[in-house]
C-alpha positions as CSV (number, residue, x, y, z in Angstrom):
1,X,209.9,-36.1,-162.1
2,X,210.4,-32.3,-161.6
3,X,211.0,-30.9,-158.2
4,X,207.8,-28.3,-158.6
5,X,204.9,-31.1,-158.7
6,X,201.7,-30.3,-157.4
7,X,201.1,-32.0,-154.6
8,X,198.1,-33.5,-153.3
9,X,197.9,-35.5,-149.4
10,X,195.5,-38.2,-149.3
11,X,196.0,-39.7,-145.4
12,X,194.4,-43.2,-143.9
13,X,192.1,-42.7,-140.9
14,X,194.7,-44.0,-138.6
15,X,196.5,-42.1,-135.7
16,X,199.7,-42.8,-136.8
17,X,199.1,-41.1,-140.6
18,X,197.2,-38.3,-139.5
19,X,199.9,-37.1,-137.0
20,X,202.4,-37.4,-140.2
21,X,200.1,-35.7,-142.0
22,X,200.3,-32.9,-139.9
23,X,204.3,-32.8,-139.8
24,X,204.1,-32.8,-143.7
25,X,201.7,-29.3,-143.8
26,X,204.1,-27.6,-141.5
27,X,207.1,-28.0,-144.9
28,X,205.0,-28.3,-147.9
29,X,201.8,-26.9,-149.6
30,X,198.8,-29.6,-151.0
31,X,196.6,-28.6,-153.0
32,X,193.3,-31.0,-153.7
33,X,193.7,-34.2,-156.1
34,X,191.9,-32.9,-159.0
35,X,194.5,-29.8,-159.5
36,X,197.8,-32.4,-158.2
37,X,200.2,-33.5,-160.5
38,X,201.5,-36.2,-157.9
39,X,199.3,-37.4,-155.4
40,X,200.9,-38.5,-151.8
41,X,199.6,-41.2,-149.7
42,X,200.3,-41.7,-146.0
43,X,198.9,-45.2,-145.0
44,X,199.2,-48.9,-145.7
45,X,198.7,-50.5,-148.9
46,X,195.2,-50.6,-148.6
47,X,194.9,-46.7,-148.2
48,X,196.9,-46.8,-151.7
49,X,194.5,-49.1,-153.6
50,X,191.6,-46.6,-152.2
51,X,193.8,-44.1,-154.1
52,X,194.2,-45.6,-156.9
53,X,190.5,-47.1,-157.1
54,X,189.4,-43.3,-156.8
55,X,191.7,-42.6,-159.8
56,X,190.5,-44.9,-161.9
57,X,186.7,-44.2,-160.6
58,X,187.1,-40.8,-161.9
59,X,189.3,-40.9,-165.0
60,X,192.2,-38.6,-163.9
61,X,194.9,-40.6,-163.0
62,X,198.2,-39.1,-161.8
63,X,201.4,-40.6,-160.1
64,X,201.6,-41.5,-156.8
65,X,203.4,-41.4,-153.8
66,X,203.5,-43.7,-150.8
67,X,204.7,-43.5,-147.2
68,X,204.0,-46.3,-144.8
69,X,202.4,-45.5,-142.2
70,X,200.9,-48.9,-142.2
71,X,201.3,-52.7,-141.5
72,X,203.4,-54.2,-144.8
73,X,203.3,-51.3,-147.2
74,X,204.6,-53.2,-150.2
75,X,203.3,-50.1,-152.2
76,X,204.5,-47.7,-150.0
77,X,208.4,-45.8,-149.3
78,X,210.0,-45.9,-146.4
79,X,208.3,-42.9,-144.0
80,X,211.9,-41.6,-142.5
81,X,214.1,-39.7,-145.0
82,X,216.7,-36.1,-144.5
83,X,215.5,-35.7,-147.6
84,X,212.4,-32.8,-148.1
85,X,209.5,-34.5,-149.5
86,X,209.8,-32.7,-153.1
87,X,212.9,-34.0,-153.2
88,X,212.2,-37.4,-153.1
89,X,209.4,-37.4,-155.1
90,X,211.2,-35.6,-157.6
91,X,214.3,-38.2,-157.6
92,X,211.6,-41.2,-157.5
93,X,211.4,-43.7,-160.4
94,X,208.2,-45.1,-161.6
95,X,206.6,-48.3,-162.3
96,X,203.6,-48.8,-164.7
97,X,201.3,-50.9,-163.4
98,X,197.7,-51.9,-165.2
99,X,195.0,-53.5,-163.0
100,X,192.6,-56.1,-163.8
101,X,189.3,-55.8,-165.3
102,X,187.0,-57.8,-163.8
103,X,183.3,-58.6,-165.7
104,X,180.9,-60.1,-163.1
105,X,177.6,-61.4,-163.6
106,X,175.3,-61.7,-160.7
107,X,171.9,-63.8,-160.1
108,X,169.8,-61.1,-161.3
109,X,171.3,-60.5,-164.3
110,X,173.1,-57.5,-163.7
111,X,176.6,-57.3,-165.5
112,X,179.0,-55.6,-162.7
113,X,182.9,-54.1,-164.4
114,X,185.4,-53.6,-161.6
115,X,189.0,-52.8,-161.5
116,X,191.2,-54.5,-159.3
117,X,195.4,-53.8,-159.1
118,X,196.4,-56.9,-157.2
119,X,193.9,-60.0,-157.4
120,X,190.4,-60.8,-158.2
121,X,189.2,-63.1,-156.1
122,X,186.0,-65.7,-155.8
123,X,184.6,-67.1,-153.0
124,X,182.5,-69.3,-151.6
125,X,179.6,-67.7,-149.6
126,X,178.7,-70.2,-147.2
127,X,179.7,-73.8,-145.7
128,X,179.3,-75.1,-149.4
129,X,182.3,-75.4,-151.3
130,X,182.6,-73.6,-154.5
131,X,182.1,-75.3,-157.4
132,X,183.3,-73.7,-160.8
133,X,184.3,-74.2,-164.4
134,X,187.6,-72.8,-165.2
135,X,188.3,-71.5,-169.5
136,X,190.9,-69.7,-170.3
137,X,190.5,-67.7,-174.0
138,X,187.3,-69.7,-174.5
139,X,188.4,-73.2,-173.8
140,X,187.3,-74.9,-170.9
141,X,190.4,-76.3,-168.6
142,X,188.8,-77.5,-165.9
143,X,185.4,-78.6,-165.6
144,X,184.8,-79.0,-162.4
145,X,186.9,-77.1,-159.4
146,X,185.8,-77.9,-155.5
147,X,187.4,-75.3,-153.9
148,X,186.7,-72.4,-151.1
149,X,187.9,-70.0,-153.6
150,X,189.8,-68.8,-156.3
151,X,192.1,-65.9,-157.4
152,X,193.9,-64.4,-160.4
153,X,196.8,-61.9,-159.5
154,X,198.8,-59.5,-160.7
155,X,202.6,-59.3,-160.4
156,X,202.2,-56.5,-157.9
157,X,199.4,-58.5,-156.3
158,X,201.6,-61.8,-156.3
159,X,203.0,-61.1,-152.8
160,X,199.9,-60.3,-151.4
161,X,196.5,-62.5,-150.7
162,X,198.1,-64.9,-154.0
163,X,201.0,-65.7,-151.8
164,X,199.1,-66.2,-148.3
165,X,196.8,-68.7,-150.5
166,X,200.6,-70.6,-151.7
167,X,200.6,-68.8,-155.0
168,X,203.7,-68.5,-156.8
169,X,205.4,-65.0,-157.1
170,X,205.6,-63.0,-160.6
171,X,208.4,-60.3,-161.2
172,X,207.5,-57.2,-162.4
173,X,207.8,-57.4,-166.1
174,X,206.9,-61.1,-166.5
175,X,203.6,-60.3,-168.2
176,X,202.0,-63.2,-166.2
177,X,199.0,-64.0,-164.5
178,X,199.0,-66.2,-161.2
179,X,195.8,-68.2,-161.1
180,X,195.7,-69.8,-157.5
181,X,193.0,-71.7,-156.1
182,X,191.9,-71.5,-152.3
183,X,191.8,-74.8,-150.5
184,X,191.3,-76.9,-153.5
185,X,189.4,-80.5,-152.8
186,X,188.8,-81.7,-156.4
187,X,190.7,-81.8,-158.4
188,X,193.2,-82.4,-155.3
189,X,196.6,-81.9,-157.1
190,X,195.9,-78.7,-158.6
191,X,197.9,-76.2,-157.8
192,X,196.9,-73.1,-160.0
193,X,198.4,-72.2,-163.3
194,X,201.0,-69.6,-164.2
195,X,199.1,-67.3,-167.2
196,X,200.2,-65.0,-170.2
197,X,198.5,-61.8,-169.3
198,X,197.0,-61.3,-172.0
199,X,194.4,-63.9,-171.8
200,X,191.0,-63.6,-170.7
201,X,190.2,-65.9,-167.8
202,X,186.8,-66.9,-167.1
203,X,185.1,-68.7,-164.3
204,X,181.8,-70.0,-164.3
205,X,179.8,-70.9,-160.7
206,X,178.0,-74.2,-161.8
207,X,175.7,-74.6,-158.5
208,X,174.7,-70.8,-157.8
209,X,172.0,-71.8,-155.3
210,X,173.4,-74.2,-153.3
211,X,177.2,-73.0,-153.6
212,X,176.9,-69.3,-153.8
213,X,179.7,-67.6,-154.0
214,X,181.4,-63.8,-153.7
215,X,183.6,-61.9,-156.0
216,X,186.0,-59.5,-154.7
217,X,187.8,-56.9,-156.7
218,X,190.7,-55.5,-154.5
219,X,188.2,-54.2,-151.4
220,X,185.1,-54.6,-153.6
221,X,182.6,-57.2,-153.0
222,X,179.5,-58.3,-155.2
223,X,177.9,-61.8,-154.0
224,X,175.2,-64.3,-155.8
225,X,178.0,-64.5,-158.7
226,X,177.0,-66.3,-161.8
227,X,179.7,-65.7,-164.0
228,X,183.0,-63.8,-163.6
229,X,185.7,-62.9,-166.4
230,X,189.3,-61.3,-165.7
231,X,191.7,-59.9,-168.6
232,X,194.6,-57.3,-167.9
233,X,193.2,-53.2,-168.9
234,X,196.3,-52.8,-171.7
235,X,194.0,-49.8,-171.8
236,X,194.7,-48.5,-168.3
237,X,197.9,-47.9,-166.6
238,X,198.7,-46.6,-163.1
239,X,201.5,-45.0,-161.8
240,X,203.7,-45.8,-158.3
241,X,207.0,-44.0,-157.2
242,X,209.3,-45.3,-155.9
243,X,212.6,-44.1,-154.0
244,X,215.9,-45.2,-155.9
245,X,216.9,-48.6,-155.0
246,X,214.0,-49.3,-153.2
247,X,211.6,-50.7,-156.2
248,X,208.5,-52.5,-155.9
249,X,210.4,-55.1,-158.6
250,X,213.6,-55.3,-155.5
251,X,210.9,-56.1,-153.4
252,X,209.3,-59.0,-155.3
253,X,212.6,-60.4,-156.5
254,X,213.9,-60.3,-152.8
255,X,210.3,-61.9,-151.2
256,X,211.2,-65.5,-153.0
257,X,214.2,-65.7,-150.3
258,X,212.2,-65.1,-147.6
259,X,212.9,-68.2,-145.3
């Protein structure tokens, strides 16, 4: 990127980012996200997929920029550089990234479409267990999952929720889906399934009324799910930066020897 980006500062609600924040306006000039060319985000990772779900929200998508001010930051740059901030934007290297597209129908009917960058998730609502029919591309491979939940991630996602829930980790480029269940009961063995990304998965909740159960979309929620189906947005694509040598794909890679 060039060094005279337009910069925009979207900051967490946290102590910790908003005294940054303030650091930042004393050496650099923001203007508001609809006139940025790069937009700059001083949180956690969950501050940047608020970013990036108001991107996609409202169709102007532009690259962005994180600083951990958080817990884990796995989407986020390291907050302590010499270098000024337009500088290290402008020597950042980026990584496409396309979210999910999730399809949700709920007990009334409604058809819900969500976005979601690192997993969708289902859920069972109550002391029930989930019970749901897995297809993949129209073919039904497994008929019957007991379960407290459910998730497809992406590679960027892998490391997250999908990992926490013994999910295996995808590198960046592997074009894969991780599709992990949650505290499977039947069938026992099952440990998830490792999918081409461009499939469609869809999942189908076979006892609504007395298993009800909760889609979640990144930090999106809908509940009384019928029906949910997940395929990659080829037609979307996102934009992180990332310092040099300091890669969301280092990351990932270097996570699979965590001891």
């Amino acid at each position: 990127m060039t060094s005279h980006q337009r910069m925009a500062l979207l900051v967490s609600e946290t102590e910790r980012a908003q005294a940054a924040a303030e650091a930042l306006r004393l050496d650099n000039a923001f203007v508001p996200l609809d006139e940025a060319d790069v937009a700059v985000v001083l949180g956690g990772d969950g501050q940047m997929l608020h970013v990036l779900h108001e991107m996609l929200d409202t169709g102007r998508v532009i690259p962005a920029y994180g600083l951990n001010l958080g817990t884990v930051g796995f989407l986020m740059n390291q907050p302590r550089s010499s270098r000024p901030l337009a500088e290290r934007i402008a020597r950042a290297k980026p990584l496409a990234v396309n979210p999910l597209a999730m399809s949700a129908i709920t007990g009334d009917g409604r058809e819900h479409l969500v976005a979601a960058i690192n997993e969708v998730s289902l859920l069972r609502e109550t002391r029930q267990t989930a019970r749901l029919e897995i297809s993949v591309n129209g073919k039904v491979r497994i008929s019957e999952l007991y379960c407290d939940g459910i998730l497809v991630a992406t590679p960027a996602g892998s490391t997250a929720y999908n990992l926490s829930a013994n999910g295996p980790i995808l590198p960046l480029g592997s074009a894969m889906l991780a599709l992990t269940p949650i505290s499977p009961f039947r069938p026992r063995r099952w440990r998830g399934a490792i999918i081409p990304d461009h499939y469609e998965i869809e999942f189908r909740v076979l006892d609504p009324d007395k298993r009800p159960v909760a889609a979640v979309a990144d930090q999106k929620e809908l509940r009384d799910i019928l029906s949910v189906k997940v395929r990659v947005a080829k037609e979307q694509q996102l934009t992180l930066l990332f310092d040099p040598g300091k890669t969301l794909e280092e990351r990932i890679f270097a996570e699979q020897f965590q001891i």
